[in-house]
N, C-alpha and C positions, 0 to 999 in steps of 0.2 A: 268529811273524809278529806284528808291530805295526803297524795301521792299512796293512795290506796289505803294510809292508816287511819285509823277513828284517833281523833283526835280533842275530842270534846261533848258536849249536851248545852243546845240553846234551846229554853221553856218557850213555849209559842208566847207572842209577843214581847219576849223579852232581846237583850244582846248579851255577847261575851265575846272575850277578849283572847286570842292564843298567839303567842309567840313563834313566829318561821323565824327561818335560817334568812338570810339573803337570797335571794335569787327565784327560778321557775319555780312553780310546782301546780299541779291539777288538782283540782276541789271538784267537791261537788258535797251536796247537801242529800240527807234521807229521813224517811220517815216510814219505820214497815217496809211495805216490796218499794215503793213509791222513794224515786229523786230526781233531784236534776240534774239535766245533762253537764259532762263534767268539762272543765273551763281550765286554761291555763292562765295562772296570772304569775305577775312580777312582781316580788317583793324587793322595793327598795334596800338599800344597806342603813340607810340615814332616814325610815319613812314606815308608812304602814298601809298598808292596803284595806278598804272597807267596803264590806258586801254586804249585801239585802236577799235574802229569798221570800219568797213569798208563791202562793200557790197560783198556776195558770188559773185565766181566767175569772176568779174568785171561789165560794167554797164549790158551786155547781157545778164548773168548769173541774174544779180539781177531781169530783167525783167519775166524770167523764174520764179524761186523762189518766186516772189511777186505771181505770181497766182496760183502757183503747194501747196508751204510749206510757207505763208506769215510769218508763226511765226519763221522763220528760214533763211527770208531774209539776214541781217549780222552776220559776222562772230565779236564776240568780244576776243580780247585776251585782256590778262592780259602782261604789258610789265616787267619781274623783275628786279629788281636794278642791277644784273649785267649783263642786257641789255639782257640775254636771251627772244625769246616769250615762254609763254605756251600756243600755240595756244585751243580754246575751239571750236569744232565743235559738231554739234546735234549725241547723241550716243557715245562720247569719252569718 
């Protein structure tokens, strides 16, 4: 989701690619009741932004999470071009 639109389908373990505008906008990733909390990032004008989700914890954790905090199922980072993560977790 993008600024609250669906914007796309990524197959588990795969990626895909969507075009923004320049500028803010808030993400966040779903699956069922189950996502992650939602994130503002900055798209470049000359650049591109690249993000990872993946499930808290791993799959037992995500089982957990789906029913304790569903809005907090995965974890999304942001990956930056010199390969650092910023990882984003709920409260950082």
């Amino acid at each position: 989701m993008v600024n609250g639109q669906r914007v796309g389908f990524v197959w588990n373990g795969k990626s895909a690619d969507f075009e923004l505008p320049p500028g803010k906008h808030e993400i966040w990733v779903s699956l069922d009741w189950c996502r992650s909390p939602a994130r503002s990032i900055e798209v470049p004008a000359d650049g591109m932004v690249e993000l990872r989700a993946q499930f808290r914890g791993g799959f037992l954790g995500s089982l957990l999470y789906s029913f304790i905090q569903p809005k907090s199922t995965y974890d999304l980072d942001v990956l930056t071009p010199q390969g650092a993560n910023q990882y984003f977790r709920p409260g950082a």
